[in-house]
N, C-alpha and C positions, 0 to 999 in steps of 0.2 A: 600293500600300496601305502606309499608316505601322503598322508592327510597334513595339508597346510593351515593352519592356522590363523585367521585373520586377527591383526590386533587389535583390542578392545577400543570400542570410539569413544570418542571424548564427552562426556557427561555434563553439558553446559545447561550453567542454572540462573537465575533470573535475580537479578535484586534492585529492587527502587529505593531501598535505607539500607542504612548499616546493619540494621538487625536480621535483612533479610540475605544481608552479604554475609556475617558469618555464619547464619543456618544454612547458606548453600554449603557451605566450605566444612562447619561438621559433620555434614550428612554424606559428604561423600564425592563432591562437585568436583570435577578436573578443571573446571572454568568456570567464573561467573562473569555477566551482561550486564552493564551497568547503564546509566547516562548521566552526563553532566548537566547543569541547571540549564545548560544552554543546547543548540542544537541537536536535540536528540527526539524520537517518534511517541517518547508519552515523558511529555511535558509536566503532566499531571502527577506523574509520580514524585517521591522524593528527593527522588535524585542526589546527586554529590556535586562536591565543590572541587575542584581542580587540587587545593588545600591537600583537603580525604583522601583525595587520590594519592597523594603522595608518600602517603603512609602505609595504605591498606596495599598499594602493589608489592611494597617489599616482604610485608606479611604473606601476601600470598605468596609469594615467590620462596621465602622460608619454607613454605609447605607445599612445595613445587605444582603451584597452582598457579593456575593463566586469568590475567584479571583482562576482558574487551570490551571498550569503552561505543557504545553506540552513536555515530554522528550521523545519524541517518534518517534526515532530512535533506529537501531544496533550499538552496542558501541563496538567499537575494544578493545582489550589488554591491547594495550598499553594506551590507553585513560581512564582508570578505577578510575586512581586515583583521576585523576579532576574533574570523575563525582564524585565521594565520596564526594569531598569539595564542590561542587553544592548541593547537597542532602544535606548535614551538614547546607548548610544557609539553606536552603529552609526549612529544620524543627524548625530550630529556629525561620523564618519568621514570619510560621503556616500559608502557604497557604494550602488551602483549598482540593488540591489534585492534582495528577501528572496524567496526560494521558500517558501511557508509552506501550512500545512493545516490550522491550528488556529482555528477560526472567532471566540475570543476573542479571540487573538492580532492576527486582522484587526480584531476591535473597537476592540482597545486601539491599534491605532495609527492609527482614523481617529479618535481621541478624543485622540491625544498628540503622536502623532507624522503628521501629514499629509505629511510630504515624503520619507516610506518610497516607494518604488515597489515594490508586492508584486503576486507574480507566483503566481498558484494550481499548488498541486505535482501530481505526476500522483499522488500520497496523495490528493486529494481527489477522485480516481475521474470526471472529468468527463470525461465522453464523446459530450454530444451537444450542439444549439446550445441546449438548454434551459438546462443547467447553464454554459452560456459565458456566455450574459446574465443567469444570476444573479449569477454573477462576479463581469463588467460591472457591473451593480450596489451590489454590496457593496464595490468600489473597487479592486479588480483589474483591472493594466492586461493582465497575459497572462496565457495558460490552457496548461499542461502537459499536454496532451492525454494519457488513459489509454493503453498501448502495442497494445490490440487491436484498435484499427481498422483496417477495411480505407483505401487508399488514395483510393477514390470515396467515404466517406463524409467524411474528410477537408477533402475538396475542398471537399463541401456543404456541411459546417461552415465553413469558412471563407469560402463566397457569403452565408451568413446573419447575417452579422455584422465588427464592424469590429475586434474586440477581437483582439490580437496572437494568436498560435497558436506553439507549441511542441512540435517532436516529437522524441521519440528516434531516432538511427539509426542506432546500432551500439551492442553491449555487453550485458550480462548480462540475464535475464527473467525474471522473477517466473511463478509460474505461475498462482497467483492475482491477479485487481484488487490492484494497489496499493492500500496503503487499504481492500482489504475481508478480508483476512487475519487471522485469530485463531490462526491452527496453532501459531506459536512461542509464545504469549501461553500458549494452552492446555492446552499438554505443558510448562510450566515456569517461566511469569510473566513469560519476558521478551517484551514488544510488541514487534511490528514498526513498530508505529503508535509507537513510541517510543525509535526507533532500536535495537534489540537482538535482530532475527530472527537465529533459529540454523537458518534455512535447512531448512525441517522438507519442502518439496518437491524437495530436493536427496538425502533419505534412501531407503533401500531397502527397501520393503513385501514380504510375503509374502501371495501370496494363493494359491487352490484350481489356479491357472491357472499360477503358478513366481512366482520372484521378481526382481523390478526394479526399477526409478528409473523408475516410471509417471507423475509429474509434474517432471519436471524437464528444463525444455525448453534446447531449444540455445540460443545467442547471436544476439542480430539484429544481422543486417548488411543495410542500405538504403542502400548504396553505389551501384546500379543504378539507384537512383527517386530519385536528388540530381538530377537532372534536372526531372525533374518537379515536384520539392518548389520548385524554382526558379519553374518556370513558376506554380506555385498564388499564390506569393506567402505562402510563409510564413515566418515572422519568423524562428525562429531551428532548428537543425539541432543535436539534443545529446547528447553522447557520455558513454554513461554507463562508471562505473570508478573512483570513491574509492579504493576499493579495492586498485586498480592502482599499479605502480610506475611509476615516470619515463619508463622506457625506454616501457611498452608506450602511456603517454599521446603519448608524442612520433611513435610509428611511425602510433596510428590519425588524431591530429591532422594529420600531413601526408600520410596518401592521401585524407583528405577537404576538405583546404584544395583539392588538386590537382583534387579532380573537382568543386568549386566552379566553380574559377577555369579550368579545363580538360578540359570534360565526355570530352571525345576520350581521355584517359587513362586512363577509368575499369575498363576490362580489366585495364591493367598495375597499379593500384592496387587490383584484386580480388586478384591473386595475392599482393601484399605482405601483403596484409593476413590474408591465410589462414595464415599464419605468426605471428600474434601471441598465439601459446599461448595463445589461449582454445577454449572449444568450439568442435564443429562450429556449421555458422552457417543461421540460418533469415530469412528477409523475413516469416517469421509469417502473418497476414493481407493484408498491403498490396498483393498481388495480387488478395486475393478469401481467401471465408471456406474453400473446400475446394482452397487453392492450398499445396501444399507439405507436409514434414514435419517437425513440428517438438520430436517427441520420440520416444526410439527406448529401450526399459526395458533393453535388455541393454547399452544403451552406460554407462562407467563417469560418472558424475555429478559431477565436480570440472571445474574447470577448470585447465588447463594440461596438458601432453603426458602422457598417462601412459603411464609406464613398464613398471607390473606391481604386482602384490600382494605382501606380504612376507612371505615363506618362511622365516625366522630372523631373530633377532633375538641380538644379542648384545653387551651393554652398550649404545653407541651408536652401532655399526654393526648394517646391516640388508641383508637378500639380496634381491634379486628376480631372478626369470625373464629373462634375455635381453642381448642384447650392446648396449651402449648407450653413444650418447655423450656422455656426462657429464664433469666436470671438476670440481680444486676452484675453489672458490668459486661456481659455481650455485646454488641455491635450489630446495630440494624442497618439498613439504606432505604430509603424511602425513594422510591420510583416515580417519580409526572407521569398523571395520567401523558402528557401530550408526547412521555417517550422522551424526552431530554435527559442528562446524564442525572445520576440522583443523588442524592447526599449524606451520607453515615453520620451513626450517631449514637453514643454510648446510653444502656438501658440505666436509668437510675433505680427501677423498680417496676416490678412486672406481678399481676393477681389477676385469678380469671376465676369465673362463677361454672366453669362448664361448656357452657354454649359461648362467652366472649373473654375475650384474656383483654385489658388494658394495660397500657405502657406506659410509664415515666421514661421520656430520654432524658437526658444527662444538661443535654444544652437544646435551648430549642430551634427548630429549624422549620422553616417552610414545606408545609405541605397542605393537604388538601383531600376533599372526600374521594373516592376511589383510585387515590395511589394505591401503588403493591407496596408493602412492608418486605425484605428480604432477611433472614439473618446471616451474616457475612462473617462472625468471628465468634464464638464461644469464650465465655472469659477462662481464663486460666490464673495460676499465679502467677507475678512477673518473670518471666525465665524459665519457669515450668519446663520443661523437654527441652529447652535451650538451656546451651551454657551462655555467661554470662562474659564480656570480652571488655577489658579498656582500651582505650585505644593503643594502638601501635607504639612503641617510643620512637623510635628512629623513622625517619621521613627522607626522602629522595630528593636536596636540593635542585631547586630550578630558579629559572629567571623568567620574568612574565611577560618581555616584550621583545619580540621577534627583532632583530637589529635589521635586515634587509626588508621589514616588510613591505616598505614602499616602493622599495624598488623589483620583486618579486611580484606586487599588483601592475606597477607601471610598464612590466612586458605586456600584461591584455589592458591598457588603457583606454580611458573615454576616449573615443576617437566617434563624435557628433557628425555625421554625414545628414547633415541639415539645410535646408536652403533649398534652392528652386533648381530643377535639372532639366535635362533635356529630356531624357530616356522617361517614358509614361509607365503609369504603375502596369504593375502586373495584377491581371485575375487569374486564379485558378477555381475549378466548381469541381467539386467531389460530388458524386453520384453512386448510390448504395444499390440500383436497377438500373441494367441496360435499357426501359424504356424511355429515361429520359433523352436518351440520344434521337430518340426519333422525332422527338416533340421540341426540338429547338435546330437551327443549324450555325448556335452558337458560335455567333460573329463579334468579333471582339474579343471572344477568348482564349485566353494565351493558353493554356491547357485542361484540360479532364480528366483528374483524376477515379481512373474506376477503382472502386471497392467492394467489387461482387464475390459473391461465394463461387467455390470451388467450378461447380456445372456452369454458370454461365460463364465463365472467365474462360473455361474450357469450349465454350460454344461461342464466346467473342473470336478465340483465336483460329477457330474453323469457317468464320463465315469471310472469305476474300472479297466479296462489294464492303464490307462493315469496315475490313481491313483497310483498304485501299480507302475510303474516305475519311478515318480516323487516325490513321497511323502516324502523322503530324502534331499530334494533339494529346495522346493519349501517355499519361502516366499509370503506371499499376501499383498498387498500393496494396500488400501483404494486412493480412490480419492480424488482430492484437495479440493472436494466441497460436502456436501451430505446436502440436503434441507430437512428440518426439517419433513415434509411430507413423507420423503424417509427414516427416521430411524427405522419402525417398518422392511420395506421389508431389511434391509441391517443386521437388527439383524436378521434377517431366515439365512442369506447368511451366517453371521458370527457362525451361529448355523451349519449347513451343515457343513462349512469347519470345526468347534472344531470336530466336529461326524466323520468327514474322516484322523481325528487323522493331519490337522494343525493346528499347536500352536504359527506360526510365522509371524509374520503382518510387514508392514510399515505405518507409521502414517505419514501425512504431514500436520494436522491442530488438535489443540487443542482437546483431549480429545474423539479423534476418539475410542483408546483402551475402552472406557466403551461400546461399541456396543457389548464386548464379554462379556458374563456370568462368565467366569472364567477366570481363569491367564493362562496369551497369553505371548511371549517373543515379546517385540514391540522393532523395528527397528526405527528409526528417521530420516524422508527424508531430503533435503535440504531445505524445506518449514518450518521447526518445526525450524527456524533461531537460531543458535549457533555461535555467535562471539568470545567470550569470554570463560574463564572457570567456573566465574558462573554460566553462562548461562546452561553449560556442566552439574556442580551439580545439578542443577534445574532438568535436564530433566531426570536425574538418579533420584532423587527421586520422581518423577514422575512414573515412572517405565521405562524410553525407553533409551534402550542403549544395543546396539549402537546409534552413531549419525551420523549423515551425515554434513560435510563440506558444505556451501551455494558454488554454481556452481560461484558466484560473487565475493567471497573471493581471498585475493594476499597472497602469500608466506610469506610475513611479516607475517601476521599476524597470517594465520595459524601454522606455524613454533613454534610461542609463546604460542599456544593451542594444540600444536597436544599431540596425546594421541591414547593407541592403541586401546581405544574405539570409535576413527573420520573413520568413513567413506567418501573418497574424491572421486568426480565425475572425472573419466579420458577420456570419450570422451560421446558427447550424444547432440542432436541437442536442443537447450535452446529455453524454451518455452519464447518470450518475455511479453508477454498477455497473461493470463486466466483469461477469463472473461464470464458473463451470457449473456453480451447485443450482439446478431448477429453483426455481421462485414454488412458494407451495400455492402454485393459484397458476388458472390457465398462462400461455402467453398471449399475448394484448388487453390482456386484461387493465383497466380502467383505476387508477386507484387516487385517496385523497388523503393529506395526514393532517393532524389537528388543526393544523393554522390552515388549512384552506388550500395547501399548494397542489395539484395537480400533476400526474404521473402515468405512465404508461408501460409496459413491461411487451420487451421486441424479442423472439429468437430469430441469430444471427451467423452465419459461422460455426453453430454448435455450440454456441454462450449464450449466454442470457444476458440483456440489458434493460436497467433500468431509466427511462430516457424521463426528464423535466416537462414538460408539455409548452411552457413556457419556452421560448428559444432566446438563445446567445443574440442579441443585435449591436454591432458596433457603426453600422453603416453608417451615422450620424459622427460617430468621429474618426471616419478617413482621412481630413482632412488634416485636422491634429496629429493621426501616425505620421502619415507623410511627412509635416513639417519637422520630425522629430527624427525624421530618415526609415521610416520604413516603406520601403513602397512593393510590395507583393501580398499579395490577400489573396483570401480564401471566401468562397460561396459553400458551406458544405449543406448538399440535399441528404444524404443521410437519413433514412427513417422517416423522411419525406414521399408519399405517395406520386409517383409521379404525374403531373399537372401543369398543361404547358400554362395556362394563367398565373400560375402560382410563380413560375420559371420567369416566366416575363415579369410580376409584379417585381421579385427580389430583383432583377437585372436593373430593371428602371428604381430603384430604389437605393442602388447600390450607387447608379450613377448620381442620383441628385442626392444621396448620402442624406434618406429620411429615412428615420427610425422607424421599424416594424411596431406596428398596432400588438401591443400584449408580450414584448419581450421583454428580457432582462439585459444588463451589461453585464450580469454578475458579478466579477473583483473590480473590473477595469476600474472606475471612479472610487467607489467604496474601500478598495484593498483590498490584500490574501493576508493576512494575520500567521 
């Protein structure tokens, strides 16, 4: 029997500097993932300059290697222009392809630039083959698969379609959806969704039950399933770590070129790699959903060896607990007790009696008695296992300003639908339990969006008195997540409600609207991300419009997008996490973090959320959207207990536009960063 052979997937490696660009590239990389100093999801890294870029592609390219630049981030408004002029070099560059998530961004380049190849980020939360062939669609040639699938869902995805496929297999995890995170946004303005998470499930909560690192999971490593990933046939294999320094892209890059090219090896290339001072390590799902463990709240929550907590402090040397081996020149990171990002810092000199080791750092830095001390880099010599590279001589001229770009913005231009109308705003109220139905007979609103799980949705569309009073009114609104396993039973559900005559959905992830057989009027949550007004055309030609304003969104910007197609969230408790992986603590459980703020943890759908306790209020400035042209609003009950007092407070509150007692606005006035 002739055995076919799948061809080897592509080995993409990570780099935030130059140095960590050519240790992908000696060790063995078919690709490296870069970002420029501007739009891209870690900010924090090195990053490159358009300049670099211009050199290191054709180097790569000499050594038939693919250099993909990440733009993948939400792009405000006002920032359109400059991406245009990025886009403009980048095509003249000819790198090799954009990881991108910004749906405008994908507008503006099947409208300027067509010989981008953009490859959808795993920011755009895509996770089944529905959202693959939206993709497909929108002119993505690969899909960044979200990091919680199991390994046979996987698979199916990739039987149902031809569109490349992209998974993660070693290196840091988010604990929420990528792309569905508001925690950093939330507690302080900076997105995640726009490169600037301050790692708010890396922090340590206090609840009734003690206190730990309840969402802060280990490291994936899918070193074991490069075998497998071979046989599927999927495209490329990618090592996440901007992050990361040279040395640790060079070590993980060649135990994984080896168990490519030499499955036989991949024992000895487990043990290497269990040395590369990151966390402990998890395969997450890929065996299956109740396979393994993948977060432990008493383990300390950095990554790299930790040493101990600091027991003194004194000028810029610092004590901890225990005998260790440390040297100068290593690299520590000092950790906040409060959980905030922490800071590195080279050792000048390191002596311990036994029981304590003291530290000289290099330069002094801010810390405090019971931070964690981590060691993150081992010194070596300079170059040591790395060869040593100058730069490139020849560079790929370009020009830096787009000649059309104003007239390429001026197709989605400001167009201000401001001033006084006839037509009265719209309410819509999302409700997460059918008992709120019974507890209002919601007069005055223009519709109801249900958000029930799978059984009640299936018992809405069974009970004909429920029908026949609501069928006027009711929009149904898909979940954030549905597993590929779960699309034949969700096309019955979307069968049942077309047969009970609804036609009105909300979508909140890619490409949800094909679970219907026929034409549905789809709604757009605040998860389907509209920053811009491309963005806005995109999703109209898509078919979903209305659109929903992101609940993370500030007045600026929406102001320069509104349109009386935006739907704006005006109160509703903001989910921070939605995520597959359990919290390691009950659900509902009660939680608080250093500053005081307040939390609570919901099962939902089969996810888990993390919800503010604090709620979203904008109800104080309706009158501001309006005059700004937006006139449709949102009431979302959600995670709200159903209570018709509470139902009547917000209505009456909504009307005379007074702010809720103990909310937040969160971006609106302050900004998203």
């Amino acid at each position: 029997m002739l055995t076919i052979l799948k061809k080897k997937p592509e080995l993409l490696a990570p780099a935030g500097g130059i140095e960590s660009f050519h240790a992908a590239i000696d060790r063995g990389a078919d690709a490296v993932y870069l970002g420029l100093i501007d739009f891209n999801a870690r900010l924090r890294a090195k990053n490159f300059t358009v300049k670099t870029l211009s050199y290191l592609v054709p180097y790569a390219h000499a050594k038939q290697r693919k250099v993909y630049v990440t733009l993948n981030i939400l792009v405000k408004q006002a920032e359109l222009e400059k991406l245009v002029h990025v886009l403009y070099q980048l095509d003249q560059i000819g790198v090799d392809g954009l990881i991108v998530q910004d749906l405008g961004l994908i507008e503006l380049c099947s409208k300027a630039f067509p010989r981008l190849r953009l490859h959808a980020s795993t920011q755009m939360s895509i996770h089944n083959s529905l959202g693959v062939a939206a993709a497909r669609k929108l002119g993505l040639s690969r899909v960044v698969l979200a990091r919680e699938l199991t390994l046979d869902e996987i698979a199916l995805i990739g039987r149902r379609g031809d569109t490349e496929l992209e998974v993660f297999v070693h290196g840091a995890l988010c604990y929420s959806f990528s792309g569905m995170c508001l925690a950093s946004s939330f507690l302080g303005g900076s997105s995640g969704n726009r490169g600037l998470c301050t790692q708010v499930c890396r922090r340590p909560f206090s609840t009734n039950i003690g206190k730990g690192s309840f969402f802060s999971p280990f490291d994936l490593c899918a070193l074991t399933y490069v075998p497998r990933y071979c046989e599927m046939g999927i495209s490329s294999l990618k090592i996440e770590g901007r992050m990361k320094n040279a040395e640790y892209v060079a070590a993980v890059v060649a135990a994984y070129r080896e168990a490519i090219d030499n499955p036989a090896s991949i024992e000895r290339q487990l043990a290497a790699i269990d040395r590369d001072l990151g966390r402990s390590k998890t395969t997450l799902f890929l065996g299956g959903l109740q396979t393994g463990k993948s977060i432990d709240p008493a383990a300390v929550s950095g990554t790299g060896l930790f040493l101990g907590h600091i027991e003194s402090v004194n000028e810029a040397e610092i004590t901890v607990r225990g005998n260790h081996r440390i040297s100068k020149g290593d690299v520590v990171r000092i950790q906040p007790v409060s959980g905030f990002e922490g800071r590195s810092a080279a050792i000048a000199a390191a002596r311990g009696d036994g029981a304590y080791c003291k530290i000289l750092l290099k330069d002094r830095i801010a810390c405090g008695l019971g931070d964690a001390v981590y060691l993150t880099r081992h010194w070596t010599p300079r170059g040591a296992g790395l060869r040593n590279h100058d730069m490139p001589v020849r560079s790929v001229p370009y020009k830096e300003q787009y000649p059309r770009a104003r007239d390429l913005l001026g197709q989605y231009g400001i167009v201000r639908e401001t001033g006084k109308t006839d037509a009265p705003s719209r309410l819509l109220v999302k409700i997460d339990d059918p008992a709120w139905l019974d507890l209002h007979d919601w007069q005055g609103i223009d519709a109801i969006v249900l958000s029930l799980e799978k059984e009640h949705l299936r018992a809405f569309t069974a009970d004909a008195p429920q029908q026949a009073a609501w069928a006027a009114k009711i929009i149904v609104a898909m979940p954030p997540f549905i597993a590929e396993t779960e699309i034949g039973e969700w096309k019955n559900i979307a069968r049942d409600l077309l047969h009970q005559g609804h036609h009105r959905i909300m979508c909140g992830n890619l490409g949800q609207w094909r679970l219907f057989d026929r034409q549905v009027k789809v709604y757009g949550d605040c998860l389907l991300w509209s920053f811009n007004r491309p963005a806005q055309q995109s999703l109209r030609k898509m078919g979903v419009s209305p659109f929903s304003y992101s609940m993370e969104d500030d007045y600026p910007n929406m102001s320069v997008c509104a349109s009386r197609q935006g739907m704006a969230y005006l109160f509703g408790r903001v989910p921070l996490f939605i995520s597959r992986i359990a919290p390691a603590l009950p659900a509902g459980e009660e939680l608080c973090d250093a500053f005081g703020n307040k939390f609570v943890t919901v099962q939902k759908h089969g996810l888990y959320y993390f919800i503010a306790q604090s709620p979203l209020c904008l109800f104080q400035k309706r009158k501001k959207m309006e005059d700004a042209g937006i006139h449709s609003f949102i009431i979302d009950l959600s995670f709200c207990k159903p209570d018709k007092r509470l139902g009547e407070e917000l209505l009456e509150h909504y009307q005379k536009e007074i702010k809720v007692a103990g909310s937040s606005m969160f971006n609106f006035k302050a900004g998203i960063k």
